[in-house]
N, C-alpha and C positions, 0 to 999 in steps of 0.2 A: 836461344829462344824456343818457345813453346808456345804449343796452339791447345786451346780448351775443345774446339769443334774444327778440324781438319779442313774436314769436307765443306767449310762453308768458302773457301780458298778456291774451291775446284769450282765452284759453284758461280762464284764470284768470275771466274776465270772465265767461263764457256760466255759467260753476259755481256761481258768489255768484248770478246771477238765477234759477237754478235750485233755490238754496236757498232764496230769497225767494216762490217760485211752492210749492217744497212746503210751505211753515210758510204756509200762506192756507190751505190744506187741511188740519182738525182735524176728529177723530172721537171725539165722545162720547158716555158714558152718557146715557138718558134719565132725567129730572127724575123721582125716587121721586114718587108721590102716594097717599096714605089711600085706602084703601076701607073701606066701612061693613061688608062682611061677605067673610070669603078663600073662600067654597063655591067662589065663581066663577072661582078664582085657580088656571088649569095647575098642577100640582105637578111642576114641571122649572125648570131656571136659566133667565132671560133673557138672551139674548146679542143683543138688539136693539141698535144704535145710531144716533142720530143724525148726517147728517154738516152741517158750517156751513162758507159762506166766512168765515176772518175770523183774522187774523193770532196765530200765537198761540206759546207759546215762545219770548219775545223773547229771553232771556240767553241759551239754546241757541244758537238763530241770532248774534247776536249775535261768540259764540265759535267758531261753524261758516263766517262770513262773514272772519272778522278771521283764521282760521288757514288755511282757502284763499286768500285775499291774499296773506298773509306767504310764505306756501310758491310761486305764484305768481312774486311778487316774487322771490327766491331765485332760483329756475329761469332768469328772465328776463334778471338779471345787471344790474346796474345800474351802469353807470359812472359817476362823475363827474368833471370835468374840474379839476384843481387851481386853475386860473386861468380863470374866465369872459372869453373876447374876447384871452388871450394868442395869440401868434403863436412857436412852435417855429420855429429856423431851423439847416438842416444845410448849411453851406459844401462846396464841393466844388473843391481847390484841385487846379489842376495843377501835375505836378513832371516832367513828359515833357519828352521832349528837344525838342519844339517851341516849350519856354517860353523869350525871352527872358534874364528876367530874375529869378529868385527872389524876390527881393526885392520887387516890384514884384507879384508873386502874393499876398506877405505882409500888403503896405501896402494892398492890395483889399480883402483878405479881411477886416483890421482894418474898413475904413471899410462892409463889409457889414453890419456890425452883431455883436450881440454872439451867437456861435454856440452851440447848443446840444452839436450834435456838426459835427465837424469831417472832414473825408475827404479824403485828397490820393490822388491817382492819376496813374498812367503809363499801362502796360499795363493793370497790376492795380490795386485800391484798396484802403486801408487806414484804416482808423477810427483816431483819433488823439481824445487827451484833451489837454484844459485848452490852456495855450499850446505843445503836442508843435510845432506847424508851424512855429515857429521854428528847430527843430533838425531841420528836416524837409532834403534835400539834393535837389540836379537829380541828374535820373537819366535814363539814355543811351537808353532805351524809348520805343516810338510809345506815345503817347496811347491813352485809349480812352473816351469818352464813353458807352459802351453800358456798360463796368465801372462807371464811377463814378457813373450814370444807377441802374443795377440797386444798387449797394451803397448808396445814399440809401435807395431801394425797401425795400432792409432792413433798415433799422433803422429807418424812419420809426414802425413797432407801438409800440419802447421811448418814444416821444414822445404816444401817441394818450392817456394819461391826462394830461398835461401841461400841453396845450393844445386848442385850439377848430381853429388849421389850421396848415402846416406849409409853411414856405416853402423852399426850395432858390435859393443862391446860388453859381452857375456861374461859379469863377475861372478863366480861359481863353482862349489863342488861339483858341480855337474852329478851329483849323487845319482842312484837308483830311482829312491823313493820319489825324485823329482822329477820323473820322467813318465807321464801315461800315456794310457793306449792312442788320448787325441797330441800326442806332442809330436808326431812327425808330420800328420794333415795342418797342422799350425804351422809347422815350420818350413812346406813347401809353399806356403803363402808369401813368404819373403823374400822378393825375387834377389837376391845378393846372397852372397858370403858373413858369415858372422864369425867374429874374431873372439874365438873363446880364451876368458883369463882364468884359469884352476884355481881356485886357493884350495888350501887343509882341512878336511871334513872333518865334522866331530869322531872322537868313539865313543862306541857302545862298552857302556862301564862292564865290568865284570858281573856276573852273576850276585846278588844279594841273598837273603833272608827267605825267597821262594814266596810259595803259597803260605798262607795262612789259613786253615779252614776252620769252623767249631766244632766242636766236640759233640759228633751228633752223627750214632751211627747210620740211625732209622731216616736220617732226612735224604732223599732222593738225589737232591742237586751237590748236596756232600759226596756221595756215594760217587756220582759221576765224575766231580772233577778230583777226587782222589786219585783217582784212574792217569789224569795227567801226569806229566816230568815237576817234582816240585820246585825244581830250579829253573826258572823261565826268564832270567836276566832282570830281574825287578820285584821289589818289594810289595806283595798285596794280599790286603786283607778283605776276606768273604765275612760279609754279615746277613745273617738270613733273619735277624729280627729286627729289632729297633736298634738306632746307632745311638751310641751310650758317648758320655765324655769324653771318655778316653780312647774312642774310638775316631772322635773329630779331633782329637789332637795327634792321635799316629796319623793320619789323613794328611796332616799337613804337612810333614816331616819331606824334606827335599825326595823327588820321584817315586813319593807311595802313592800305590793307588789303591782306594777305599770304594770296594766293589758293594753298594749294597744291593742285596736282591732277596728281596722278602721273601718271605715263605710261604705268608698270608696277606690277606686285605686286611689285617689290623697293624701290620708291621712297618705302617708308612701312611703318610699322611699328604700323599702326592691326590693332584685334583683330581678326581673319577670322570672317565670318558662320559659324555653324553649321553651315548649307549652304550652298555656292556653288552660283549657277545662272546664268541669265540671265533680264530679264524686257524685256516689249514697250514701254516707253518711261517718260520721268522727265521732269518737269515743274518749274518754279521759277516764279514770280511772273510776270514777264514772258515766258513762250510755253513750250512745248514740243517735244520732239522723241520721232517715233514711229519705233523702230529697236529692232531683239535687240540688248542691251546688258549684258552679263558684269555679274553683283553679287556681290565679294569681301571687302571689307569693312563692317562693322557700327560709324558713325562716329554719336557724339554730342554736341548741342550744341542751339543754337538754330536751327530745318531750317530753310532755305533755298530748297531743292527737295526733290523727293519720287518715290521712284520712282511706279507704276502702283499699286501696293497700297497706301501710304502710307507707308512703311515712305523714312526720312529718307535723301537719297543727297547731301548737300550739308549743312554744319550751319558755324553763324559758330560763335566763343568770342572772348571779348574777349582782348586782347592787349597789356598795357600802356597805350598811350593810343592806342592804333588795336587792328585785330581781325584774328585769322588765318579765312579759311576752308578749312574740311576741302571739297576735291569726290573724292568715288567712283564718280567715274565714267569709263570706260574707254572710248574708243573705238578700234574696228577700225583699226589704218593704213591698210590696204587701202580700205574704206569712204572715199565722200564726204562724207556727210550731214553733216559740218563746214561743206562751202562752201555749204549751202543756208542761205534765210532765216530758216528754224526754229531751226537751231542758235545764229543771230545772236540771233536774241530768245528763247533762253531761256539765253544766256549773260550778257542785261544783268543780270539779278538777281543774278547770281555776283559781278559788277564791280562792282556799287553802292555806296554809304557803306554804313562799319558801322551796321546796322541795320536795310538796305534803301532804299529809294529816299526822298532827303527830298520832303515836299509839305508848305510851312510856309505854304503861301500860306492867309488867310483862306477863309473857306466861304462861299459867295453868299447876301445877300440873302434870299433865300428860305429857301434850311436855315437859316439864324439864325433867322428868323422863326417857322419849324418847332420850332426845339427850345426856342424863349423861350414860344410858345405865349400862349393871351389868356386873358383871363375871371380868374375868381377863383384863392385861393390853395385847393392841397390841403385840406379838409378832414377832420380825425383821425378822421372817422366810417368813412370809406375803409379805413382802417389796421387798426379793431376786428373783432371776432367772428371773429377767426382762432383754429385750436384749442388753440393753447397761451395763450389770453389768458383769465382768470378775474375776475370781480369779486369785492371783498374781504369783499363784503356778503352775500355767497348764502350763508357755511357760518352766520349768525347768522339770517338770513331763515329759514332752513329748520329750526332750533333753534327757534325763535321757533313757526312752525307746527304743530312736534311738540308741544311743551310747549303750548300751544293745544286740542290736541286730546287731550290727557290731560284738562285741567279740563273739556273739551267732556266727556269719558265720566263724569268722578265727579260731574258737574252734575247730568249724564242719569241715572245711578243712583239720587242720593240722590230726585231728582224722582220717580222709579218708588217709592220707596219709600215715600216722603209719599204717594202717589196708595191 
């Protein structure tokens, strides 16, 4: 058993001793006695009394102790746990695109034991009932062990009357990619142990077909990303003008990505910003570049890079079985800042696999270690006395006290009136 408010116990406690401390303290009439003659007897009322230590109005008290309890009690919230020594367990299966194999996520998750609640995650995570993760699918999204860390985190409350602790069963490559800078501030959040299950990460194919550029010595952003490794582990083709037929049918082809980036405001037919202006530089994953850079269109999707403000200058959209990216951004002809090493490193994020750069490789050692963490399982007591959590027992407790303290007054009356 558990208490929602502790302190309403202690509280409770110091009032019942102070009921018992005032009921030792009794004030009575003095004992009539004969006299032989009343000459000598004041003629006024006596209002003398006696005072005695010594315990007295037991059914009062009795009823005055028993209804500050109850009430007490009430206050304090009493939980109790359905199962004494049960162990709650919420799986946490991966379906990012670093998993292998689905299947083999499944056959884990099974021999993890029998789940309470169930959670598959990607990017994002999702609460899943009963046997759902059978009809669960892979999905083309980076991992995120900090969503599926935090989305256990919440719902663990729906479990704390259930059971005594709560264990988390971690289906996963545990990859790189899956792990950022908030996954350890997430993971010291849950007070237990978590039982990490490996499966087999995908691999990274072999190198394909490289870059594809046009044939266009005078164009600026040619020139720059010439300068690149043209084998970059995936297929992609650069269009600096309008995308042509056959350019949205290589697009589609399993992991080609269909870069287009205009050259002009006529080579695309995306909606034009509100305002056009220019701003001081745009950034993507891999590096930056600081230059006045004209912003004409307002392009949406999954960003990529980003201008100075945040405000998205690069966005993917899936594209059949490979992905097109939108770039907006425009540079000067005249301008060099193409042939410098900035422009090289913040165009590798534009070139990467759909999705961004893979990193399927395992996490060291040590992060494993970190996020498997030692010592005991979560215990449910962790999870309570948050403010949407009620025991079922306080609206009858405090029923219980009122009605207590109605017989505590017509006790106390009829007594007055016997006296």
């Amino acid at each position: 058993m558990s208490w929602l408010l502790p302190s309403a116990l202690a509280i409770a406690g110091v009032a019942c001793v102070a009921l018992i401390a005032a009921h030792f303290i009794a004030r009575d009439r003095p004992v009539a006695e004969p006299l032989p003659t009343a000459r000598f007897v004041p003629d006024r009322r006596i209002h003398a009394r006696t005072t005695s230590i010594a315990l007295s109005d037991l059914l009062l008290l009795a009823l005055r102790i028993a209804a500050v309890a109850a009430i007490g009690l009430g206050i304090a919230g009493p939980i109790i746990a359905g199962a004494r020594g049960r162990v709650a367990r919420i799986v946490l299966a991966d379906r990012s695109r670093s998993v292998l194999s689905l299947d083999e996520v499944r056959d884990s998750a099974r021999t993890a034991g029998a789940a309470d609640i169930v959670i598959v995650f990607d990017s994002s995570a999702r609460t899943l009932t009963g046997s759902a993760i059978d009809s669960a699918g892979k999905a083309g999204a980076i991992g995120s062990l900090s969503a599926a860390i935090a989305a256990a985190h919440g719902v663990a409350g729906s479990l704390a009357s259930r059971a005594d602790s709560i264990e988390i069963a971690l289906v996963s490559p545990a990859s790189v990619e899956e792990i950022d800078a908030a996954t350890p501030a997430i993971r010291a959040l849950w007070p237990g142990r978590i039982r990490v299950l490996r499966v087999r990460a995908e691999t990274i194919s072999a190198p394909q077909a490289g870059v594809e550029l046009p044939r266009d010595s005078e164009d600026p952003v040619v020139a720059g990303l010439s300068l690149l490794p043209r084998e970059i582990g995936t297929s992609v083709r650069v269009v600096r003008g309008r995308l042509s037929a056959a350019d949205s049918v290589w697009g589609r082809e399993n992991a080609h990505v269909l870069v287009h980036w205009p050259a002009s405001d006529s080579a695309a037919d995306w909606p034009k910003r509100t305002s056009i202006d220019a701003i001081g530089g745009v950034a993507s994953a891999s590096g930056a570049i600081v230059a006045r850079l004209p912003r004409l269109w307002a392009v949406t999707g999954r960003a990529v890079a980003r201008w100075a403000d945040g405000e998205p200058a690069a966005v993917e959209r899936s594209f059949g079985a490979g992905c097109i990216r939108d770039v907006a951004v425009i540079v000067d002809p005249a301008s060099d800042v193409t042939l410098h090493a900035p422009f090289r490193d913040f165009s590798r994020a534009l070139l990467a696999p759909c999705g961004g750069v893979q990193a399927f490789a395992p996490a060291d050692s040590a992060t494993l270690l970190a996020l498997a963490g030692t010592g005991p399982l979560a215990p449910t007591r962790a999870f309570r006395g948050s403010a949407d959590e009620s025991s079922r027992f306080t609206p009858w407790l405090l029923v219980l006290g009122a009605a207590l303290l109605l017989v505590e007054l017509a006790v106390r009356r009829s007594s007055k009136v016997a006296a």
